[in-house]
C-alpha positions as CSV (number, residue, x, y, z in Angstrom):
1,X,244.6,56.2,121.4
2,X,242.8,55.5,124.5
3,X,241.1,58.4,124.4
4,X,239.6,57.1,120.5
5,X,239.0,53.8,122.1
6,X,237.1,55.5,124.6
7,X,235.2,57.8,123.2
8,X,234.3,55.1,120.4
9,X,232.2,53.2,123.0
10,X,231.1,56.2,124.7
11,X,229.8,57.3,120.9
12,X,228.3,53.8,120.5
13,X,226.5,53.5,123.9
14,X,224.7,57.1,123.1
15,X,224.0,55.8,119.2
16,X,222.1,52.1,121.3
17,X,220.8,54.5,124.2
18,X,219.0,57.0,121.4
19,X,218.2,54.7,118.5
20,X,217.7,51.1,119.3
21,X,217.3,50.4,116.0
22,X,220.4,51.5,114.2
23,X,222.5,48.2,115.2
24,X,224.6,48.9,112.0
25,X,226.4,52.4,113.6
26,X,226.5,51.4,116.8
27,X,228.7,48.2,116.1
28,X,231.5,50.5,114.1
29,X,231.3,52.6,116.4
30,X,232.0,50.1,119.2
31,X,233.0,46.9,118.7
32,X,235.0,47.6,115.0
33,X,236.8,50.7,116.5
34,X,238.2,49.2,119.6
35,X,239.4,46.0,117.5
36,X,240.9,48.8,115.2
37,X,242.4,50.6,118.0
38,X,243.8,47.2,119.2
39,X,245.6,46.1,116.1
40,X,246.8,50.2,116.1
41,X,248.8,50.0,119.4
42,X,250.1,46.2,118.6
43,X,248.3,44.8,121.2
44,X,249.1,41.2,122.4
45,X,245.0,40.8,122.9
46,X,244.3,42.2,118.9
47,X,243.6,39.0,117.6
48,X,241.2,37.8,120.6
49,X,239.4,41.3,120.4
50,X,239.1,40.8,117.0
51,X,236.5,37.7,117.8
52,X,233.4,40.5,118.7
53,X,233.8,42.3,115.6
54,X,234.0,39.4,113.2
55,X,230.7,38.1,115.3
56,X,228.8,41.5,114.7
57,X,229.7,41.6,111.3
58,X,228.1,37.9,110.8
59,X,225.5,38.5,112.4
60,X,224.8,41.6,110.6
61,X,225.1,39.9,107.5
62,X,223.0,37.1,108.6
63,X,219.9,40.4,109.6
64,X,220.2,41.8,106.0
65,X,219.8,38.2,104.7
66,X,217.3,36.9,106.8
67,X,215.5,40.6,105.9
68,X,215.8,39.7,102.5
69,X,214.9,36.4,102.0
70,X,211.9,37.3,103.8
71,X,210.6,39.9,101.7
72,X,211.2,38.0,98.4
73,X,209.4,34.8,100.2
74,X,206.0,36.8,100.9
75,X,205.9,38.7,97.5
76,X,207.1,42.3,98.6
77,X,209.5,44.5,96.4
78,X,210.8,47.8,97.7
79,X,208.1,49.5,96.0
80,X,205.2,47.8,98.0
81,X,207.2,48.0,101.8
82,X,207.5,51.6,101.2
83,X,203.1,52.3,100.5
């Protein structure tokens, strides 16, 4: 299990490293995987490592929203951001 908690982050440092921009794959890969890894082995730290992943996944949530709010305000669909 060390070995998957390890190579998770190793996985997610290359995804940040190569695409900056894919903030969605390099947080599973990361921060959900070593909270998953945590509540795996029953570790007496699962629930205080489960604080980073529950703070990506808001703030995710809160970039899709914010992304989406702000298209609707200016008056783009998908149709025109794609042109």
């Amino acid at each position: 299990m060390l070995f998957t908690v390890m190579g998770g982050f190793m996985a997610g440092a290359g995804v940040i490293t190569v695409f900056v921009g894919t903030v969605a794959i390099a947080g599973v890969l990361t921060v959900v995987l070593m909270s998953a890894t945590n509540f795996a082995f029953n570790s007496d730290f699962r629930w205080l490592l489960l604080v980073p992943a529950v703070i990506w996944l808001v703030g995710l949530v809160l970039h899709v929203t914010n992304h989406r709010d702000t298209s609707v305000l200016a008056g783009n669909t998908s149709a025109q951001r794609n042109l």
